[in-house]
C-alpha positions in Angstrom: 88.9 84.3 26.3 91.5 82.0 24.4 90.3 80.2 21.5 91.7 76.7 22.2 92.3 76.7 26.5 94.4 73.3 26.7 94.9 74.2 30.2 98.9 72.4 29.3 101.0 73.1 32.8 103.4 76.3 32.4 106.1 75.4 29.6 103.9 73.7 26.4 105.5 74.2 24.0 102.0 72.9 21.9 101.5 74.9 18.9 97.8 75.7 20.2 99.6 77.1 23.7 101.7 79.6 21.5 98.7 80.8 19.6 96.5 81.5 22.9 99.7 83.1 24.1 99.9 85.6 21.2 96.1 86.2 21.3 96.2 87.3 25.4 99.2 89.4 24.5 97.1 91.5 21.9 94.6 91.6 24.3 96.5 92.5 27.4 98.5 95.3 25.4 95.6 96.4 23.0 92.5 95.5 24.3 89.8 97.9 26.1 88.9 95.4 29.0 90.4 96.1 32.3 90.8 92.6 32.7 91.2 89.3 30.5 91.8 85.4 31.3 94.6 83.8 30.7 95.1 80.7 29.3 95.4 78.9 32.4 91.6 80.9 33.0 93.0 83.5 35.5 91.6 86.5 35.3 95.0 89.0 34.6 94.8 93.2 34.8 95.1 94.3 31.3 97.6 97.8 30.4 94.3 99.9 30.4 93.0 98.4 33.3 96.0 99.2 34.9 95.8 102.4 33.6 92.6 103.1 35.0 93.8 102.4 38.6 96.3 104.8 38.8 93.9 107.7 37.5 91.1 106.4 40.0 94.5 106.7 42.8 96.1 110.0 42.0 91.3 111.0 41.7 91.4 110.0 45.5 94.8 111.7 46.0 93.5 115.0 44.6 96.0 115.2 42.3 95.2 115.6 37.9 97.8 113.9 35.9 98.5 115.4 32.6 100.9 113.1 31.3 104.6 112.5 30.7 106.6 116.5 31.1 107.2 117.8 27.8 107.5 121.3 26.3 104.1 123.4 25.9 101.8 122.1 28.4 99.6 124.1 29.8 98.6 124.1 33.6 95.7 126.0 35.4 95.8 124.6 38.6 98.1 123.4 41.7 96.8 120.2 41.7 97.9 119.3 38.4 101.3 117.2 38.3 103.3 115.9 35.1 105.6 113.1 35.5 109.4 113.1 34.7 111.5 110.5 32.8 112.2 109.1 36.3 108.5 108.2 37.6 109.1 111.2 40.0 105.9 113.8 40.0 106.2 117.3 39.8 103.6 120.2 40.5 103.8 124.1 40.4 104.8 125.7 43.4 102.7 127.9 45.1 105.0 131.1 44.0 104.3 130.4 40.7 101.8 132.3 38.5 98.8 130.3 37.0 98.3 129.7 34.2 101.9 128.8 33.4 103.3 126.6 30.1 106.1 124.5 30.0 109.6 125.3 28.6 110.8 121.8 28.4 114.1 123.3 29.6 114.1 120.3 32.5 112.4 119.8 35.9 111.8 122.2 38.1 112.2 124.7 35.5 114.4 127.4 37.7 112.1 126.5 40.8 108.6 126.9 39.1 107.9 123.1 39.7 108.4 121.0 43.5 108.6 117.6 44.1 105.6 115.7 45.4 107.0 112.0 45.9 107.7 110.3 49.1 111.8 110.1 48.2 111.8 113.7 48.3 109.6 113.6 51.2 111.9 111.3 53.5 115.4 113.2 52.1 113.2 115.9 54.0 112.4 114.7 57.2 115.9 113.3 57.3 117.2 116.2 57.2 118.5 118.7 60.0 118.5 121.9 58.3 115.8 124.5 59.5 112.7 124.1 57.6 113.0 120.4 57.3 113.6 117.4 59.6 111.1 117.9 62.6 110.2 120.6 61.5 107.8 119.2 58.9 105.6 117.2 61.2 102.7 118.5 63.1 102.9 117.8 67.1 99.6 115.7 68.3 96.8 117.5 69.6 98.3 121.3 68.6 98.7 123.4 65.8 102.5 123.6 66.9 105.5 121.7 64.5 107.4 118.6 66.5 110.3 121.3 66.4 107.7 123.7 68.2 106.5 121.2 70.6 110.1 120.4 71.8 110.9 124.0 72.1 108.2 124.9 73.8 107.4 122.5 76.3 110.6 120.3 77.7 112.6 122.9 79.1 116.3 122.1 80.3 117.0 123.4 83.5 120.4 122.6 85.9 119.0 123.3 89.5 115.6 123.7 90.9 116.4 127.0 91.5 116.3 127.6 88.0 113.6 125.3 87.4 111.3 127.8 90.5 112.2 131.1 87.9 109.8 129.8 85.1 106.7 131.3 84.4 104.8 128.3 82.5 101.6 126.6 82.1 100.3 123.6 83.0 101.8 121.2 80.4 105.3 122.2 80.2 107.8 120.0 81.3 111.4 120.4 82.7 114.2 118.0 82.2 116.2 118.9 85.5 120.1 117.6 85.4 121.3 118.1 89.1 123.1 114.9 90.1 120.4 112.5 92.0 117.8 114.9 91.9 118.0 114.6 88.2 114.3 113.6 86.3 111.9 114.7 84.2 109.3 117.1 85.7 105.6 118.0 84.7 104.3 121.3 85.3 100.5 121.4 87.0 98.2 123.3 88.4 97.1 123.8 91.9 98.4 123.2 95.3 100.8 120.0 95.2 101.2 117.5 98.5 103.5 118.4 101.2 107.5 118.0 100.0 109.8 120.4 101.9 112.5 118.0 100.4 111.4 118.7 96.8 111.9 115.1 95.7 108.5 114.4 94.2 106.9 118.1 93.8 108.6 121.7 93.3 106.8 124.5 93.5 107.2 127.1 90.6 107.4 130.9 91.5 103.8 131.7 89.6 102.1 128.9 91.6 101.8 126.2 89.6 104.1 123.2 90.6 106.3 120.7 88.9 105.9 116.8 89.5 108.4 114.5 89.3 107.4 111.7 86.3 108.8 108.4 84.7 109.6 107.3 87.9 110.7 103.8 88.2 112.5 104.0 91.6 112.6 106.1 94.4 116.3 107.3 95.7 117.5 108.8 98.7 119.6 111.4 96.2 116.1 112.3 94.5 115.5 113.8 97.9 118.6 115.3 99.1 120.9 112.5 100.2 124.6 113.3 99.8 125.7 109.8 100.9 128.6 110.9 101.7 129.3 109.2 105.0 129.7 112.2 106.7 126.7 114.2 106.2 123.5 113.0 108.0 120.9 111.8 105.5 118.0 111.8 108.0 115.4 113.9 106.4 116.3 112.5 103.2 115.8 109.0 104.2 112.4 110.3 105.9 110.9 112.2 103.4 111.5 108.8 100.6 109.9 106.2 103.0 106.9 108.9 103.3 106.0 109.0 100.2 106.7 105.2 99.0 103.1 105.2 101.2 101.8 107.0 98.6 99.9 104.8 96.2 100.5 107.3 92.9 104.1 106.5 93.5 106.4 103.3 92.5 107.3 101.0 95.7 110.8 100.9 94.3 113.3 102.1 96.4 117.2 101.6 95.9 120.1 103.0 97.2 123.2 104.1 94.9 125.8 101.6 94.6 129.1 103.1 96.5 127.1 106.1 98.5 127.2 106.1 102.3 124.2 106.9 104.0 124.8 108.3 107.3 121.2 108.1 109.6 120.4 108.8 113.6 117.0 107.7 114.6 114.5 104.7 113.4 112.6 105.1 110.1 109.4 103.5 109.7 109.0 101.7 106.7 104.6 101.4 106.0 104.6 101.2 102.7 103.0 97.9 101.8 104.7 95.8 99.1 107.8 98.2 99.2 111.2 96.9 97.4 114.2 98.6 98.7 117.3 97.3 97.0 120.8 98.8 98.3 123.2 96.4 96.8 126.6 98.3 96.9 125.2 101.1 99.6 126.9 101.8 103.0 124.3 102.7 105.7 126.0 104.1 108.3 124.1 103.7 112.0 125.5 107.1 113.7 123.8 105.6 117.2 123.0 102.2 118.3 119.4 103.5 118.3 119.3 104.2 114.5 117.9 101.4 112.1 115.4 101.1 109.8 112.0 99.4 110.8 109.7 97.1 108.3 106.3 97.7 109.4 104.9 96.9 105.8 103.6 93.8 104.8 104.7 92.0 101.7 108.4 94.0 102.0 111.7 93.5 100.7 115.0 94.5 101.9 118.1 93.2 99.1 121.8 94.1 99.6 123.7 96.9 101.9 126.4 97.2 104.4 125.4 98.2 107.8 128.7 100.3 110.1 128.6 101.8 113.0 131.4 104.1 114.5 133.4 101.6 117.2 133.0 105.0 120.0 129.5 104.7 120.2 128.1 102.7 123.5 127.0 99.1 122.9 123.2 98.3 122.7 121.8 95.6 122.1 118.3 96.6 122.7 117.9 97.7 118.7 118.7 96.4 115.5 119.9 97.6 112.1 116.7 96.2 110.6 113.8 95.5 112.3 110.5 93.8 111.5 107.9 94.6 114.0 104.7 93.1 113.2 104.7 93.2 109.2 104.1 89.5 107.4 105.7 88.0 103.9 109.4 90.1 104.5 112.4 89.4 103.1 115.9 90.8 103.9 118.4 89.0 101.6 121.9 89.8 100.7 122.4 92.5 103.7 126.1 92.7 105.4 126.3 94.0 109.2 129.9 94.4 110.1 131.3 95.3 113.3 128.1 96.9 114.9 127.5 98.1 118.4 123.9 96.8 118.5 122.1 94.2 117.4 121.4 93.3 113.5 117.8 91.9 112.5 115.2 91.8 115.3 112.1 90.5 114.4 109.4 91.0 116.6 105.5 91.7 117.2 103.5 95.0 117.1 101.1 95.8 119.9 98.2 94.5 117.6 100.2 92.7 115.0 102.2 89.7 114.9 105.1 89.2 112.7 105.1 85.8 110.3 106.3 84.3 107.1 110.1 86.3 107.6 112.7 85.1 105.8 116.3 86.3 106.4 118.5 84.9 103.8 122.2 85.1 102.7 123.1 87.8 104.8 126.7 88.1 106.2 127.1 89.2 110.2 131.1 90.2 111.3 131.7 90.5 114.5 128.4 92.8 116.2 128.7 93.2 119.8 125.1 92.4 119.7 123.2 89.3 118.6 122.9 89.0 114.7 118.8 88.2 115.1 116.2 87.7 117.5 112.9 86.7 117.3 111.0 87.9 119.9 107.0 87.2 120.1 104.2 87.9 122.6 101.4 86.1 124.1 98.6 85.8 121.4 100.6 87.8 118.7 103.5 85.0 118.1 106.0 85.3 115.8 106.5 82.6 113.3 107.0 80.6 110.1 110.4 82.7 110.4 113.4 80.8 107.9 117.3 81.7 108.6 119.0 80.3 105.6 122.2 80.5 104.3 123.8 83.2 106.6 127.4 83.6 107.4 128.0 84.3 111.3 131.6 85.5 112.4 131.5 85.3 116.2 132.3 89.1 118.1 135.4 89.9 119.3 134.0 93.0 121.7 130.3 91.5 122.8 128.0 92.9 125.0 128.6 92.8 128.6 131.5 90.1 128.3 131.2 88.8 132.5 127.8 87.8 131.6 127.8 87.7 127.7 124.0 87.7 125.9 125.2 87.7 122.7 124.3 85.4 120.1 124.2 84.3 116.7 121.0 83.6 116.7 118.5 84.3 119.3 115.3 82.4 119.3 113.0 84.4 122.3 109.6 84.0 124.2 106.2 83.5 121.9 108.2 82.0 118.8 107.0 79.1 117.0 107.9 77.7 113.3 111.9 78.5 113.0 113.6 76.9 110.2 117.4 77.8 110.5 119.2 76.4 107.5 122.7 76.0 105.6 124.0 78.8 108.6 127.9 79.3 109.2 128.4 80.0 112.3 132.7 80.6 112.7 135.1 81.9 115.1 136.9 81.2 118.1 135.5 82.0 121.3 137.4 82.5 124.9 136.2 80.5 127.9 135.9 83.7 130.0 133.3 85.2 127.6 135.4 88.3 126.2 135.5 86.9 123.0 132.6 84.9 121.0 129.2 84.5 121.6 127.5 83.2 124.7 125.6 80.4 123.0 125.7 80.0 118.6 121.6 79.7 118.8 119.9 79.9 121.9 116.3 78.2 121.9 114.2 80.2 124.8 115.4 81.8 127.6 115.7 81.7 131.5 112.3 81.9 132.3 109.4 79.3 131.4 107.3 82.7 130.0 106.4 82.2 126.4 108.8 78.8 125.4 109.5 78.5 121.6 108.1 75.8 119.6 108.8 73.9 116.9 112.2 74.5 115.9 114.2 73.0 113.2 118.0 73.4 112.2 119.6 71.7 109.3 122.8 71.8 107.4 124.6 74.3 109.6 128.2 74.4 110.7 128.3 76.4 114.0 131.2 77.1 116.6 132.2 80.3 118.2 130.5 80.1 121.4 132.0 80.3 124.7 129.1 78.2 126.3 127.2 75.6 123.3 126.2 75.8 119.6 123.0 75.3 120.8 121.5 76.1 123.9 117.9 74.8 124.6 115.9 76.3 127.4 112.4 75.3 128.0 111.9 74.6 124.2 109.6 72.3 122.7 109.5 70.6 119.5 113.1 70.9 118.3 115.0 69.1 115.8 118.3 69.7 115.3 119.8 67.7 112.3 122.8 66.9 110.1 124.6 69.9 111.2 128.6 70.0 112.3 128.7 71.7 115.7 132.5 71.8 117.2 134.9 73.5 119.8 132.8 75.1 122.6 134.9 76.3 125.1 132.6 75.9 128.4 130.1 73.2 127.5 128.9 71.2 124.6 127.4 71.2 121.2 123.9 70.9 122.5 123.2 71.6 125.8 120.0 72.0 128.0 121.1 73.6 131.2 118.5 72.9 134.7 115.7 74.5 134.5 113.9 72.9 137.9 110.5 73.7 137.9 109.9 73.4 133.4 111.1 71.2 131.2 112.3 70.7 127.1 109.9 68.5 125.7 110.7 66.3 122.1 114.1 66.7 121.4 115.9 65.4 118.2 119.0 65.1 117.8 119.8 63.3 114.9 123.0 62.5 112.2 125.2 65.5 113.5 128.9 65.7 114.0 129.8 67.0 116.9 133.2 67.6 118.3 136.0 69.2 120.4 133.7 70.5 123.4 135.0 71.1 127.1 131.7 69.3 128.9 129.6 66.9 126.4 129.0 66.4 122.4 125.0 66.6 124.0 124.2 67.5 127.5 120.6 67.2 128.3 118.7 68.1 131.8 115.2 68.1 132.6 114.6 66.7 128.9 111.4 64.5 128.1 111.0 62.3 125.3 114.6 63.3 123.6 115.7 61.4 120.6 119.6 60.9 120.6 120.7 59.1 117.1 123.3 58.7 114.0 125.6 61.4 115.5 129.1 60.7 115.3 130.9 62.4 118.6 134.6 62.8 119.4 137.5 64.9 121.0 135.2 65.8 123.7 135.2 64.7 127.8 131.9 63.0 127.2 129.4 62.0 124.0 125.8 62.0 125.7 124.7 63.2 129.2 121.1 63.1 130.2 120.5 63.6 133.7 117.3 63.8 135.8 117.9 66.7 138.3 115.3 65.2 140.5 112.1 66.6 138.6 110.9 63.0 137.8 110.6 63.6 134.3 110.6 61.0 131.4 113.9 60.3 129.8 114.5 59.5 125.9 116.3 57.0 122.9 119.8 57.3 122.7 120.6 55.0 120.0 123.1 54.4 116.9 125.5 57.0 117.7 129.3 56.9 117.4 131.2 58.2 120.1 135.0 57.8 119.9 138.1 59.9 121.8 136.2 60.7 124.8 138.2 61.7 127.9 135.5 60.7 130.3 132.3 59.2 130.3 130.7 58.0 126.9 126.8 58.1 127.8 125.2 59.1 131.0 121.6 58.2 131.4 118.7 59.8 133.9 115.5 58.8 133.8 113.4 56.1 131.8 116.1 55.5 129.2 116.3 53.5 125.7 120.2 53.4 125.2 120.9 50.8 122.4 122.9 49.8 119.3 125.3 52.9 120.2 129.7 52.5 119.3 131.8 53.9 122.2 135.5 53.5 121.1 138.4 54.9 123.4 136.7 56.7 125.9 137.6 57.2 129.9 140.8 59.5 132.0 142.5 55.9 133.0 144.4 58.1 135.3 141.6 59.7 137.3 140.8 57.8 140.9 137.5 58.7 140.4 135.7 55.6 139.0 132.6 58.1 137.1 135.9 59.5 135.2 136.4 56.7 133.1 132.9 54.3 132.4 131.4 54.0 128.8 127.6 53.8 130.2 126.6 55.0 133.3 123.6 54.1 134.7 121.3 56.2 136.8 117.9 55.3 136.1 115.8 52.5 134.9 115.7 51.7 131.2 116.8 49.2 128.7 120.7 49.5 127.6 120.9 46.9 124.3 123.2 46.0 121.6 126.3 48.5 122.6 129.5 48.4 121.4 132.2 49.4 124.0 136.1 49.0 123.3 139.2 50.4 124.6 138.5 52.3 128.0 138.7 51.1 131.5 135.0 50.5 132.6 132.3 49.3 130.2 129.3 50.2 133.0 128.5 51.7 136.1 125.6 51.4 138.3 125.3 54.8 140.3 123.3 54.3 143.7 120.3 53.2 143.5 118.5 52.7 139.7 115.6 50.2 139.7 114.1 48.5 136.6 117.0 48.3 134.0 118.2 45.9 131.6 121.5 45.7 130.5 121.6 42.4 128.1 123.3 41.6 124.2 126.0 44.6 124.5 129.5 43.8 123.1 133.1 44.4 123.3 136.6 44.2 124.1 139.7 46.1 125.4 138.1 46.7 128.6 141.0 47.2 131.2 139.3 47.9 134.9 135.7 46.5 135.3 132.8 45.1 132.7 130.5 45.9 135.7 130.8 48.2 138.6 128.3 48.5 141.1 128.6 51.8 143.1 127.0 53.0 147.2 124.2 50.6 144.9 120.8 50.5 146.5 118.2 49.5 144.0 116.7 46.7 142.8 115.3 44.6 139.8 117.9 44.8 137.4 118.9 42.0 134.7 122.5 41.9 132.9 122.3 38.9 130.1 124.3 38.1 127.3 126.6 40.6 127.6 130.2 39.1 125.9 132.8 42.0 126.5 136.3 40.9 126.7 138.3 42.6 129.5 141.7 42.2 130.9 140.2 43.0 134.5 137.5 41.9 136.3 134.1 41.3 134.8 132.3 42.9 138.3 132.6 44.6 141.5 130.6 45.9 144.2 127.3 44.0 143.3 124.6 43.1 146.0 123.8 40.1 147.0 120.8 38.5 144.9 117.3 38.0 146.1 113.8 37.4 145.2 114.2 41.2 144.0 117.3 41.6 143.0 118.0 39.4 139.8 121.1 39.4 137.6 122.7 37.2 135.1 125.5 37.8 133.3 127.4 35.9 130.4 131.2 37.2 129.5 
């Protein structure tokens, strides 16, 4: 304790400070305490204090320290150590003879003294002479060295022929260098699983067996693959898939950028939650019956190219990849090029259906087949299936080109919940079929059996087709909107062909452009409630046709579109018709004789026909035969060079025409009826 304890910050320079100072100085240096306060009244170690903590240390440490080295000490044990003008501790080595006295001649005294500090200790283990280094520290678990260890158990081997020759025990592992095989191996005991392709297990000539470890993918190589592109890598491919089923084994599978994997057959993929990633791989489909098929739920399929030889037979029956009843699959990335079948079919099992599929960013060049399908079954449909940002390139050899199935994008019986999204569809198609695809997409099929169901398709750019971008057949629920649809070579952009007895139910067709087609921008038969709006139409013979075909079904809205540069007639309408606010400029073949050659708006049904605007052609409207109930009234225009009104072989009745002011340099109208009680028409120029 100090005797006057201002407790003055650090830095007084008070005469009573300097005393206390001196006074715990004498203390600290001198004093038998191993602690004393300061003047501040912190408790501070004292030198013997000190002292005492490194005699209770090197007590614990077993070690007896007998003071600083010096000449005629005498030692009588091993654990007795002397310290050199360094700090360093020395003790006798275990050659030397007890008791023994010290020369003072200098540490270590011709080798009678060693080294026991930890900067010897680490030169030592740094070290990579024998005796030192690894060879210092004991291996875990055994009374071998680290060096032993290493030695003994991870044995280098350069074939698995060599590996076979060792006689070991269970424990001993084998670091096996041969090319894709190459892995680190664990020996066991027992009878290992089945593995005639020795990728996972190799059975050792005393009957123990190796097992593949550390594995964080599974490779065709690992197996026996060449991937050459020459050599077929069937059992290979088979054996891999077979054991991703395996739960003690990773569901990573990936294929070694710039191999070529020849196959011949289908390989069932069942592995649930399987990864297979083949980004810079060639697959090589030796037939068109070869492909691999997702059965697995929860799968992906990332990267590849898919070939197949140009001499084998066309087949479009089978796909590169298919998906037959799995759920939650993803193929992304994949490239088909040139093949003889078909790419991606996705499809039902006999007691599953497939769902949630998404095929994204794939690219398809010019397969004879169609690039996907979905195909679904009665109570197992296939949907909630999204096409997104896929490039199409339209064949130049499809399947059976006089009556040409092929298509980008096949939507089949039993399918419900397509998106198809941000698609490039491109290509030029002949009209005879020998070159392009029959239709771009192709909602349903010829038959009423199983009609697809809500449909949507968005932000694509399609052409290529020798008949339509998109063909609709029985389909119901479909919207197809803001995509660019141009140059069909037989037909239109979207076209519905007759179907007689069944119908396509709730069309939309909505803020396209659509352009350069041989029939229509939009041709529609046996369509109910259709939705025609905000497209923008041009270069073809007509914008809109919608024709009854006798079925007496409802018609639709055809409204706000822009239709410009037609060579025939703008808007044909069938059925119970809204046609209203649309812009038809320059439209009509002013040389044909045949009046339905060169009208803006025909009219074949009943149905209100408002707010038009109609310029530069030679007939603003027809009246075909004999449609009942319509209103033509508050439509606009000018450049009108033949007829504002043409009545034609005109047999029906109740009709109104008001307010119509379009200018015309011919004559406002021809061929109308007499009025009657039933037949009332007024019209304002």
């Amino acid at each position: 304790m100090t005797t006057y304890s201002t407790l003055n910050p650090i830095g007084s320079s008070d005469p009573r400070d300097l005393y206390d100072n001196a006074e715990n100085l004498d203390n600290f240096v001198n004093g038998d305490q191993a602690a004393y306060n300061d003047r501040l009244g912190q408790a501070r170690k004292s030198w013997a204090g000190m002292e005492q903590d490194f005699d209770d240390f090197m007590a614990s440490s077993g070690y007896q320290f007998l003071g600083d080295y010096a000449s005629g000490i005498e030692l009588t044990g091993y654990q007795q150590i002397l310290r050199d003008t360094s700090g360093e501790f020395w003790r006798l080595s275990g050659s030397t003879t007890l008791p023994y006295t010290t020369t003072g001649a200098g540490l270590p005294e011709g080798g009678a003294f060693v080294a026991v500090g930890d900067g010897v200790l680490r030169q030592e283990l740094n070290a990579n002479t024998v005796g030192q280094g690894s060879d210092l520290v004991a291996h875990t678990g055994t009374s071998d060295t680290v060096t032993e260890a290493l030695d003994r158990r991870v044995i280098r081997v350069s074939s698995r022929t060599e590996m076979k020759a060792y006689d070991v025990s269970a424990g001993y592992q084998f670091s096996l260098e041969e090319g894709g095989r190459s892995g680190l191996f664990v020996v066991k005991a027992g009878t290992p699983p089945s593995d005639p392709q020795e990728g996972i297990y190799v059975v050792l000539a005393n009957g123990n067996y190796a097992e593949r470890i550390n594995i964080d993918a599974l490779s065709p190589e690992m197996f026996g693959a060449v991937g050459d592109g020459v050599t077929l890598d069937n059992a290979a491919m088979a054996a891999m898939f077979s054991f991703t089923e395996s739960s003690q084994v990773n569901k990573n599978v990936v294929f070694r950028s710039g191999a070529s994997y020849k196959i011949q057959g289908a390989f069932d993929i069942l592995a649930e939650g399987i990864n297979i990633r083949a980004s810079g791989a060639t697959i090589i489909k030796s037939k068109s019956s070869s492909y691999f098929n997702i059965q697995a739920d929860n799968a992906v399929f990332s990267g590849g190219t898919f070939l197949q030889p140009q001499t084998d037979n066309k087949n479009p029956s089978f796909g590169a990849i298919q998906v037959t009843g799995a759920k939650n699959v993803r193929i992304a990335g994949c490239r088909f090029v040139s093949l003889k079948s078909s790419s991606i079919i996705i499809k039902n099992s006999t007691s599953s259906a497939a769902e949630d599929i998404t095929v994204e960013s794939c690219d398809f060049f010019q397969n004879s087949g169609s690039d996907v399908s979905v195909i679904g079954e009665v109570n197992l449909l296939t949907q909630r299936v999204l096409l997104t940002g896929n490039r199409h390139e339209c064949p130049t050899d499809p399947y059976n080109p006089t009556q040409n199935q092929t298509r980008a994008i096949w939507l089949q019986r039993y399918t419900r919940d397509i998106i198809i999204s941000d698609v490039v569809a491109s290509g030029v198609a002949l009209p005879d079929y020998s070159v392009g695809w029959r239709d771009v997409v192709m909602i349903g099929s010829s038959s009423d059996i199983g009609k697809p169901e809500d449909v949507v398709i968005s932000g694509c750019s399609l052409t290529g087709a020798g008949d339509d971008c998109v063909g609709i057949s029985g389909a119901k629920n479909v919207r197809i909107i803001g995509n660019t649809l141009y140059d069909s070579k037989v037909t239109s952009g979207v076209y519905v062909p007759s179907n007689g007895s069944y119908t396509c139910d709730n069309i939309l067709v909505a803020d396209n452009i659509i352009y350069g087609h041989i029939l229509a921008g939009i041709y529609l038969k046996d369509t109910i409630h259709y939705t025609v709006t905000g497209n923008t139409i041009y270069g073809c013979k007509s914008a809109v046709i919608a024709l009854d075909q006798g079925t007496g079904v409802v018609g639709g809205v055809i409204s706000n579109n822009y239709a410009h540069n037609l060579s025939n007639t703008g808007i044909s309408c069938a059925g119970y018709n809204v046609c209203k606010n649309n812009v038809i400029d320059g439209f009509g073949d002013a040389s044909s004789a045949l009046a339905t050659d060169k009208n803006a708006i025909m009219v074949n049904s009943s149905g209100v026909y408002s707010g038009n605007s109609i310029m530069n052609g030679p007939i603003a409207f027809i009246y075909n035969s004999g449609p009942t109930n319509f209103v033509v009234e508050g439509n606009t225009g000018y450049g009108i060079t033949e007829f504002v009104h043409m009545f034609i072989s005109f047999s029906g009745d109740r009709y109104i025409l008001a307010n119509n002011v379009i200018a015309t340099t011919g004559t406002v109208i021809v061929g109308q009826p007499a009025a009657s009680a039933s037949k009332i028409y007024k019209d304002i120029i």
